[in-house]
N, C-alpha and C positions, 0 to 999 in steps of 0.2 A: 445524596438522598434520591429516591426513586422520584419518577416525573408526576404530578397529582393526580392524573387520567392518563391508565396506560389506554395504550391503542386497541383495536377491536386483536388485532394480531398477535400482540404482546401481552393480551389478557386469554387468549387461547394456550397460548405458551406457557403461561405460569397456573392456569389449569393443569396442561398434561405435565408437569414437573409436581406441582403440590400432587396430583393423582397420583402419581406414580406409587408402586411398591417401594422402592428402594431412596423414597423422598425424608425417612429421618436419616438415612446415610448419607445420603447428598447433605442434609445442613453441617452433618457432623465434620464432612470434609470443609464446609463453609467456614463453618467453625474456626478448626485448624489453621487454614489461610487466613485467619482475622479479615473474614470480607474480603479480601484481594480483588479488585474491581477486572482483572485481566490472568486470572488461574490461569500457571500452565498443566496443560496436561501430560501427562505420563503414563505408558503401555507396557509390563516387563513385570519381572517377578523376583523373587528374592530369596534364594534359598541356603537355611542354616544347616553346615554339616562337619558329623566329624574329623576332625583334621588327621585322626590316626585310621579310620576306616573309610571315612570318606559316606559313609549311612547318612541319609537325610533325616535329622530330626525336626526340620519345620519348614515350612514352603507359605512366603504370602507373596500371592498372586492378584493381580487388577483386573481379572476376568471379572472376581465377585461385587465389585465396586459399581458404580451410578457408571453407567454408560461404557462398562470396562477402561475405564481412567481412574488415576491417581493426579487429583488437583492439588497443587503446591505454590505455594504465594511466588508472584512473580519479581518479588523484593527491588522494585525499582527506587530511583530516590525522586524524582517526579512526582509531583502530587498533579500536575495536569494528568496525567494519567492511571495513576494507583493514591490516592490517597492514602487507602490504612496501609501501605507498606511505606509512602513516605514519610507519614509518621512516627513508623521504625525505624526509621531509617534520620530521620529529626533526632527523637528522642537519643538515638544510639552517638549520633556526634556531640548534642548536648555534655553526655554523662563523658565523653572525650574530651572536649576540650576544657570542662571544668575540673574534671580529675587533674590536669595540669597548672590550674589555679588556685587551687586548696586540697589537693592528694586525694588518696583513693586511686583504687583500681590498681593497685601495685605502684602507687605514687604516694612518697610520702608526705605526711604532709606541713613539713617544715619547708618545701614549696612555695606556699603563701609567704617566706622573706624575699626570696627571691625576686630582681627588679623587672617587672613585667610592663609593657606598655600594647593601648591596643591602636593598631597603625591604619589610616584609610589611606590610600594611593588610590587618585583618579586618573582619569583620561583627561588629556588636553582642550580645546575646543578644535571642532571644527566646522564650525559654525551657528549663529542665535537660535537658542531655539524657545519655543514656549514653554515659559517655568512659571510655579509658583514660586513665589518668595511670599517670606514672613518677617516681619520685624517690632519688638515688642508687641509682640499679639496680635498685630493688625496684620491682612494681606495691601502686599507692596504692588505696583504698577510692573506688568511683565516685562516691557523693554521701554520706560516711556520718556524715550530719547527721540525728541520730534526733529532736531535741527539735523539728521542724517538724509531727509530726502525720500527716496526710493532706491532701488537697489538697480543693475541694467538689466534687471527682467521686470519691472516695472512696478514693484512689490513694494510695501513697504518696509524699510529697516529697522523701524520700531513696532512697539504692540503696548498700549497702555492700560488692556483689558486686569483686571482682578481677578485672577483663574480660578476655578471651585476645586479640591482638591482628587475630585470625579470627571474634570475636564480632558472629553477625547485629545483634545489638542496639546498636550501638556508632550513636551518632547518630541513634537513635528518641527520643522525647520520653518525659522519665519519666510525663507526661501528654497524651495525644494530643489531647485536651478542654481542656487547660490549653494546652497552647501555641500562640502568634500567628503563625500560617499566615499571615494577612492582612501583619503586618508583612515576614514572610521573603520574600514572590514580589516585594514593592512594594520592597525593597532590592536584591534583584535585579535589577529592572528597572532599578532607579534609580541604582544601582552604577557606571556607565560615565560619567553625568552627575555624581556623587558625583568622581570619580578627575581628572574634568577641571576640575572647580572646584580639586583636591587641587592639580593643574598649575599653575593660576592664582596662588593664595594662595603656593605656593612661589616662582615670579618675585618676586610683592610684597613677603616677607618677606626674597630678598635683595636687594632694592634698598633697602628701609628699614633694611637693615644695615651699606648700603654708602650713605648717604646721598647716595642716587641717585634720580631716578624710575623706573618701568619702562621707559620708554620709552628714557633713558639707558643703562639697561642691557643693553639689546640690544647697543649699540655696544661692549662690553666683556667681555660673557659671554653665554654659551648653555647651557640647560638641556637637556640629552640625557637620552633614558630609553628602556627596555626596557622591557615588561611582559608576562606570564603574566596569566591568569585561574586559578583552581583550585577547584572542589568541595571542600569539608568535608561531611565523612557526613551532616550535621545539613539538605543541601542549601541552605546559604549560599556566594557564591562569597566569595571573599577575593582579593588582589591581591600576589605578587610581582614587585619592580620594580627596576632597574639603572639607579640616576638619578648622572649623571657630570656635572661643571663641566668646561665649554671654552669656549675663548676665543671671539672674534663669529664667527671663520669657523668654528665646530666642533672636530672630533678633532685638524684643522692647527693649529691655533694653543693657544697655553698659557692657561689662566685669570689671571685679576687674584692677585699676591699673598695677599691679602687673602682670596681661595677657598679656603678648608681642608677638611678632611675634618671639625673640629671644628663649622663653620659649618655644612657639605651633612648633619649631624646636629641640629642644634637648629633652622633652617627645616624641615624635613621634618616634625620630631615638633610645628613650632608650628602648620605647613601640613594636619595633620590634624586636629587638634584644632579647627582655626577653621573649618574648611567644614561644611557642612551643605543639604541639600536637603528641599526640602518637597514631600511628594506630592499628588497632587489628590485636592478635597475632591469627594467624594460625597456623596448625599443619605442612603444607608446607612453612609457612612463618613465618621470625621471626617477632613482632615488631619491629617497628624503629622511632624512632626518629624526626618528621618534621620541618621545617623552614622555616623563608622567605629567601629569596635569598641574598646575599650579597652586593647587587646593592640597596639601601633605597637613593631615589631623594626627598628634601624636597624643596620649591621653595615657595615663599611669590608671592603671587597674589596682582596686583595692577591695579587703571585704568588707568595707561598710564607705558611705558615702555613696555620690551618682553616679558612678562606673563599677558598678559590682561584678566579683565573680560569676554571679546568675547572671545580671543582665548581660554581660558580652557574651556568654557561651547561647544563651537563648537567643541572642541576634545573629550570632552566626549559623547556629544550628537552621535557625528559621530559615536562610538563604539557599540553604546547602539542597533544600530542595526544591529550587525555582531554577529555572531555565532562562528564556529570553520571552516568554509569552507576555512579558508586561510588554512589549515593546508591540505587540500585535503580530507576530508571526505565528508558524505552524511548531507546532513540538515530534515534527516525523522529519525525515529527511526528505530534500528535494527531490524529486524523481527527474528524470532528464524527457519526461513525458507530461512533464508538468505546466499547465499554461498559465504563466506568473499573472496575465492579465487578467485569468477565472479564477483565483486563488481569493479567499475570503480572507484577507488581511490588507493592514494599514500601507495605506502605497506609502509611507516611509519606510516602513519593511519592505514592500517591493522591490523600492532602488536599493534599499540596501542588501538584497535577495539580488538584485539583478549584476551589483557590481561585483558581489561574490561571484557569480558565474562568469563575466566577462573577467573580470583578472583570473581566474581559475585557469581560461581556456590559455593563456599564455605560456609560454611554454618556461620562460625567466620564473615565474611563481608557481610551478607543480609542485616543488615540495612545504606552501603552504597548505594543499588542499582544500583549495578556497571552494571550491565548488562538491566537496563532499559534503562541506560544513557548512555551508548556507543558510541552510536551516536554522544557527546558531550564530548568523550572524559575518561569520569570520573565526568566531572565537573555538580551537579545536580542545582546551585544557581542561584541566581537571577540576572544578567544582568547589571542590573541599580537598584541602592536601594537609598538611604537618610532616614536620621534622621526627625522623625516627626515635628519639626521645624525648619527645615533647612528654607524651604519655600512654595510654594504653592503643590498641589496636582496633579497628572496626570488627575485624576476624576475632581477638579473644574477647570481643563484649557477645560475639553472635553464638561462639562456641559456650559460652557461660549460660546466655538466655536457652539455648538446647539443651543444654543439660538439668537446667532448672523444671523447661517444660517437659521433658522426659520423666524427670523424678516423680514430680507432678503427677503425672498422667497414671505414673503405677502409682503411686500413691490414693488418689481419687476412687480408680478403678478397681482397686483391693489386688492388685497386681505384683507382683517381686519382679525382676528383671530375670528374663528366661531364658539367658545363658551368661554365664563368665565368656567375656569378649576374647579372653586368653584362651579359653579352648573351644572355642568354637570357629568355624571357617563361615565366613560369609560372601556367596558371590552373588553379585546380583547384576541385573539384565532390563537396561530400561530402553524406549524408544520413544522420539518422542511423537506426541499425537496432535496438539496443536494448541491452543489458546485462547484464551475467553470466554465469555454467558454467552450463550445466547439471549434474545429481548428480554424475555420472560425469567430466563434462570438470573440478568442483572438487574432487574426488577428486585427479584426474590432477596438478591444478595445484598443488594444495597437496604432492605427493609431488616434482615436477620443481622444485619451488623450497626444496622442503629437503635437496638435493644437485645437484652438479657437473650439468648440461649436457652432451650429446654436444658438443662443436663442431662448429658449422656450415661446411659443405665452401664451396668457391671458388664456390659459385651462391648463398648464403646459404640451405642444404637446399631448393630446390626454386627457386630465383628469387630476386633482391634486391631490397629493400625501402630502398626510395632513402631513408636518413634520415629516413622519415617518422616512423617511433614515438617518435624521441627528439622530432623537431618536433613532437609533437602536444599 
C-alpha cells in the first residue's frame, strides 16, 4: 500500500504522471503487470510478416507507449520485493502441489489412493537460543534451567522470560560468543546436498523392504516429492516435503500392495537418520560431521481430517515465497563494499553475514560460495523444487494462464486473433531499458492495484498491446 502522506517530491511526481497525456496507457500497462511493484522495462519492436514474401503486414513498436517502454511484470517469487508477482507466483505452486494430492492439471485423480506423507526435516542445534514455546495453551518459560550458571562469556545459560509471539529476540543466541556461526552457514550450504542424499537412502531403504534392488525398484515404484525450504528465526533453513509412492509410470499408475502409508513412515524417519555430509576441511577448520536435526515430523496427508490436501499445499505455497528476511537480513546480495557494521540488520545476521564471508574467503570452501550467498545466509538452493512427476509444471500452469489472458483480451476487446501463428513470421527486437516507478509512478501503482481498474475502451485506452505482457 502507498505511504498515507507522500512527500512534497513524490506528490510532484504523481502530478506529472496523472497530467500527462499518455497517463490512461500507463495504467493500462499497470494493469497488465497486476501492480508489479518493480516493472521491467522494454525498448524494441515486433514486426508481423509474410513468410513467403517477406511484406510487413503489422509493426508494434514501444516508441508509442508511456515513456517509449513496454512494462512487463517482473515475476519474482519474493513478496519482500514484488508482492502481486509473488502471489503469482504463491498461487501458481499452490494449484502444483495440490494437483499432486487429489489430480488435476493432467494428474489423475485416482491420486488421492496413493500413500502420501508430509515430511518436516530440521536443522540440528547449534546453539540456545530464544524461543517461544507453547504447551496446552499456555506460554512455557524460554530456557528456565537456572542450575547451569553462566556461560565463559559471562552470560547467562538460561532465559525464563514468557516471549510474546512479536518478540524481536525470538531466535538470537542466548550467547552470541557461544554460539557456532561456523556450524549454521556450513549446514546451510550443505543442506541441498544433505536432502539429496535424504532421496537416495529413502529409494534404498524401500527396496531393502521389499527385498528388491534399487534398481528393481524402479520397475515397480516411484518416489514423488514436493519440497519448501523455510527460515527458522535462529536462521537455519529446515525442509518441508510431500513425499507420495507411485507406481513405475508415476501419479497413472497405483503402487505395489505392499506401499503403505505405515512403510513411506519408518523409510523416511530411517532415511534421516542414516545420511550425513561432511564439510570441507580447512586449515583453520576442522571437518565435521553434518545432520538433520533431531526433530523428523512424518504426518500422512488425507482429504478430510487436520492434515488436508489444502492445508499442506497452502503451507507450502506460502513459504515458497519467503526468503531469510524473518531472520533480519537484507533480501539483495552483499556487495563486497558493503559495511556489515552500517548495514540496518539484526547483529545475529551480521555474524552470521560475517562468517559467510570469512569461510567464503578460504580457498578449501570456494566451491560453497559462501560469500556470494550471504545474503541468504549460506543457503545457495532452490526454494521450492518437486520430482518430475509429482505433477504439473510451473512453465505449463504460466503457458495456460497466457493463453487464457490472451483469449480474454480479444475477447473483451471485440478482437479475433490477427494472424494464424502458422503463417505468419514473427521477429521481434527488444532491449532492455531498466526497472522500476519512480516515487510518484510507485505511489500511483501501488493505489491502482488496490482497487478495480477503469476498463479499458475497444483500442485497449490508447492502442492494443498484442498479447505481449502476458507473453513476456
Amino acid at each position: 500500500m502507498p505511504a498515507a502522506v507522500p512527500s512534497p517530491l513524490t506528490l510532484r511526481d504523481i502530478a506529472r504522471r496523472a497530467s500527462s497525456p499518455d497517463y490512461q496507457r500507463w495504467t493500462a500497462q499497470i494493469r497488465r503487470t497486476g501492480g508489479c511493484a518493480q516493472p521491467i522495462h522494454l525498448r524494441g519492436r515486433v514486426d508481423y510478416r509474410d513468410p513467403l514474401t517477406g511484406a510487413l503486414l503489422h509493426r508494434y513498436s514501444t516508441a508509442h507507449e508511456p515513456d517509449g517502454v513496454l512494462r512487463v511484470a517482473c515475476k519474482t517469487r519474493r513478496a519482500s520485493r514484488c508482492p502481486s508477482c509473488a502471489e503469482v507466483y504463491r498461487a501458481d505452486t499452490y494449484q502444483l502441489v495440490r494437483a499432486g494430492l487429489v489430480g488435476g492439471k493432467g494428474v489423475p485423480d485416482s491420486v488421492t489412493a496413493h500413500p502420501a506423507a508430509f515430511v518436516t526435516l530440521t536443522a540440528p542445534s547449534f546453539g540456545p537460543v530464544h524461543a517461544r514455546r507453547e504447551k496446552a495453551g499456555g506460554v512455557q518459560p524460554c530456557h528456565a534451567r537456572r542450575d547451569l550458571g553462566d556461560c565463559p562469556h559471562g552470560r547467562p545459560r538460561s532465559c525464563t522470560e514468557r516471549h510474546g509471539a512479536d518478540d524481536p529476540r525470538l531466535g538470537e543466541p542466548l550467547c552470541l560468543d557461544c554460539y557456532d556461526y561456523s556450524g549454521s552457514v556450513l549446514f546451510n550450504a550443505l543442506a541441498p546436498e544433505l536432502w539429496r542424499r535424504f532421496t537416495l537412502a529413502l529409494r534404498r531403504r524401500l527396496a531393502k523392504s521389499a527385498g528388491l534392488t534399487v534398481r528393481e525398484l524402479r520397475d515397480i515404484l516411484t518416489v514423488s516429492f514436493a519440497k519448501v525450504a523455510e527460515y527458522q528465526r535462529r536462521g537455519v533453513v529446515h525442509f518441508h516435503a510431500i513425499v507420495r509412492l507411485d507406481g513405475p509410470d508415476g501419479p497413472t499408475a497405483s503402487p505395489p500392495g505392499w506401499a503403505t502409508g505405515e512403510l513411506l513412515d519408518d523409510v523416511v524417519r530411517h532415511a534421516a537418520r542414516a545420511v550425513t555430509v561432511t564439510t570441507p576441511e580447512a586449515e583453520q577448520l576442522q571437518a565435521r560431521r553434518l545432520t538433520w536435526g533431531s526433530q523428523v515430523d512424518v504426518r500422512p496427508i488425507t482429504t478430510t481430517g487436520e492434515l488436508t490436501d489444502q492445508a499442506v499445499a497452502g503451507y507450502i505455497a506460502k513459504y515458497a515465497t519467503k526468503a531469510a528476511e524473518c531472520v533480519g537480513t537484507l533480501d539483495r546480495r552483499i556487495r563486497a563494499t558493503d559495511d556489515l557494521d552500517q548495514l540496518a540488520i539484526r547483529d545475529h545476521a551480521r555474524r552470521l553475514i560475517a562468517e559467510c564471508r570469512r569461510l567464503g574467503a578460504l580457498e578449501e570452501m570456494a566451491d560453497l560460495r559462501l560469500a556470494d550467498w550471504a545474503h541468504m545466509l549460506g543457503f545457495r538452493g532452490h526454494f521450492s523444487t518437486k520430482s518430475r512427476r509429482y505433477s504439473t509444471t510451473l512453465g505449463a500452469l504460466r503457458e495456460a494462464r497466457m493463453a487464457y489472458n490472451q483469449r480474454e483480451h480479444q475477447i473483451t476487446t471485440g478482437r479475433l486473433p490477427l494472424f494464424d501463428e502458422d503463417q505468419v513470421l514473427v521477429v521481434a527486437h527488444w532491449d532492455y531499458a531498466g526497472q522500476g516507478h519512480t516515487p510518484g509512478e510507485a505511489f500511483l501503482a501501488a493505489a491502482l492495484s488496490a482497487r478495480a481498474l477503469p476498463p479499458l475502451d475497444s483500442t485497449g485506452a490508447g492502442g492494443s498491446l498484442p498479447g505481449l505482457m502476458e507473453a513476456m
